[in-house]
VMD Tcl script that draws the C-alpha trace (Angstrom):
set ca {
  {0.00 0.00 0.00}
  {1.72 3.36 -0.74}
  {0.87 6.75 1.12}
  {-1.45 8.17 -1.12}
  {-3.91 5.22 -0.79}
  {-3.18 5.66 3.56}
  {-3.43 9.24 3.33}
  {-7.36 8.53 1.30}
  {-8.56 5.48 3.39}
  {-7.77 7.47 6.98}
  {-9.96 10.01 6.78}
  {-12.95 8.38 4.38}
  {-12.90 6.15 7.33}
  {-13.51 8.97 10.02}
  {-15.69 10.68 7.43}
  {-18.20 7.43 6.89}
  {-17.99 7.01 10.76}
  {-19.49 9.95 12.31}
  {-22.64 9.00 11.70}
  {-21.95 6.02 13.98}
  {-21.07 8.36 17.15}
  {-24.53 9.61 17.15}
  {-25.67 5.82 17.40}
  {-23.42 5.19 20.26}
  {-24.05 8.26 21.93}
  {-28.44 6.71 21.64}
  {-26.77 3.63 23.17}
  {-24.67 5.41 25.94}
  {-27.52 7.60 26.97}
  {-30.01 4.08 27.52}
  {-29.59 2.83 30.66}
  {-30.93 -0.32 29.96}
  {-27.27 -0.89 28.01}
  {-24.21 -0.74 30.28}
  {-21.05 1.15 29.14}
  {-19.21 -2.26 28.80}
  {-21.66 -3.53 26.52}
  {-21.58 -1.26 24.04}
  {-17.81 -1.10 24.10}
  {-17.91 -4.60 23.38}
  {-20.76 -4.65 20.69}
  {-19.14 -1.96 18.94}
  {-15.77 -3.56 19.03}
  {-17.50 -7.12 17.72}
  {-18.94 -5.40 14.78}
  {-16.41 -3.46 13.51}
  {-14.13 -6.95 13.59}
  {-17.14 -8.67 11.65}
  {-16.62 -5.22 9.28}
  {-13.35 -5.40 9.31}
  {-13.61 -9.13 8.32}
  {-15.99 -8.86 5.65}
  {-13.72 -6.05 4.17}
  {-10.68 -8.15 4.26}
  {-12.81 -11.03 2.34}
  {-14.19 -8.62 -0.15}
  {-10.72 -7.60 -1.26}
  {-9.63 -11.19 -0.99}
  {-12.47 -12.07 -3.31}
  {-11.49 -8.55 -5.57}
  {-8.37 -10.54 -6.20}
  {-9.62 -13.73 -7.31}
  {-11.88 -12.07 -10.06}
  {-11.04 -10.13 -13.14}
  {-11.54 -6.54 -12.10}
  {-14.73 -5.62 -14.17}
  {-16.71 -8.55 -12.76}
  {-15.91 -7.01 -9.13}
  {-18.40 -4.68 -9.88}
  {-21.08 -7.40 -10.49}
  {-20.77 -8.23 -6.72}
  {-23.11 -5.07 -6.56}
  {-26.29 -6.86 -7.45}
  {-25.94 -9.02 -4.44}
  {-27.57 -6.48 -2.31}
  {-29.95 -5.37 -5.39}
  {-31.31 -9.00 -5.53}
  {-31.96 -9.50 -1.99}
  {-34.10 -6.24 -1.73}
  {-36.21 -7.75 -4.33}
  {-36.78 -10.65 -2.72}
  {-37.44 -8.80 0.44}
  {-39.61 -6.86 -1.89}
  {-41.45 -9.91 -3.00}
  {-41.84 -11.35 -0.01}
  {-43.91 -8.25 1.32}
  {-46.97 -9.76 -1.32}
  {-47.38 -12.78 0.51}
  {-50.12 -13.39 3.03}
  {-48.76 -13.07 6.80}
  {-49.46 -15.63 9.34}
  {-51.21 -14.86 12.36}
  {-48.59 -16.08 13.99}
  {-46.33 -14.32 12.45}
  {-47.45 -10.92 13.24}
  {-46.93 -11.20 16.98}
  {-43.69 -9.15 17.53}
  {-41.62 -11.11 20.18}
  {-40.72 -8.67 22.99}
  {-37.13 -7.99 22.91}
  {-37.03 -6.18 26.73}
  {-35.63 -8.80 28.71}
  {-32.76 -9.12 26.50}
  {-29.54 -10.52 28.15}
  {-26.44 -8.80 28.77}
  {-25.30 -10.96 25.75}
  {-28.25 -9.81 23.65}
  {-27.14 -6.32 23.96}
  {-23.99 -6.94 23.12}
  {-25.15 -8.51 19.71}
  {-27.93 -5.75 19.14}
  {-25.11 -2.87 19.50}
  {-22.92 -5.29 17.29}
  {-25.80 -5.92 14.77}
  {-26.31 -1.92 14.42}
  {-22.65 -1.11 13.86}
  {-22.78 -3.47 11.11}
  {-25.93 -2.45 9.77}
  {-24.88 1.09 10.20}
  {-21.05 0.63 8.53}
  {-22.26 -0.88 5.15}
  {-21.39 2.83 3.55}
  {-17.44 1.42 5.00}
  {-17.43 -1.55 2.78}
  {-18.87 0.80 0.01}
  {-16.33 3.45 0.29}
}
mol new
graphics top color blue
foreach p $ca { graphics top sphere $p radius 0.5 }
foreach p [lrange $ca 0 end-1] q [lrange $ca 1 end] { graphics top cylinder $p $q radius 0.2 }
display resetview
């Protein structure tokens, strides 16, 4: 990697993440989260980021460069199908939304890990 590509990457990387501090500071301020588990959560999905970036450029290196760009219909296709699956009829049963309260200290640990990754998908994009 030469400098120019460092001196790019470090601050598109601050610039896509300050959205991010505003979700932490939402999970700071709830006291039903404790400091330690959103440390954690945060930490655990910016590894799973970190890993999924490191197997995208893997992958990058396997294919020719112009079919890289094909990888972007990945996320068009499942959006369609989520798309398509909003026609079908919905259970009964399925419409009962499970309360999510009680959640372990575990279980906040994977919903603040779960939002980081949801929220640093404009990471793997940049």
């Amino acid at each position: 990697m030469d400098f120019a590509t460092l001196a790019l990457a470090v601050p598109l990387f601050a610039v896509t993440n300050v959205d991010d501090i505003f979700v932490l500071v939402g999970f700071f301020s709830d006291r039903r989260f404790r400091p330690r588990q959103v440390v954690v959560g945060q930490y655990l999905g910016m590894a799973v980021l970190v890993g999924a970036s490191v197997l995208a450029a893997l992958v990058s290196l396997v294919l020719a460069p112009p079919y890289v760009g094909l990888l972007g219909l990945i996320p068009l296709a499942l959006g369609l199908k989520k798309l398509f699956d909003l026609r079908k009829p919905i259970d009964a049963a399925q419409d009962e939304i499970p309360d999510r309260t009680g959640a372990s200290g575990l279980g906040k640990i994977i919903a603040v890990a779960a939002v980081t990754i949801a929220n640093g998908g404009d990471n793997l994009g940049v």
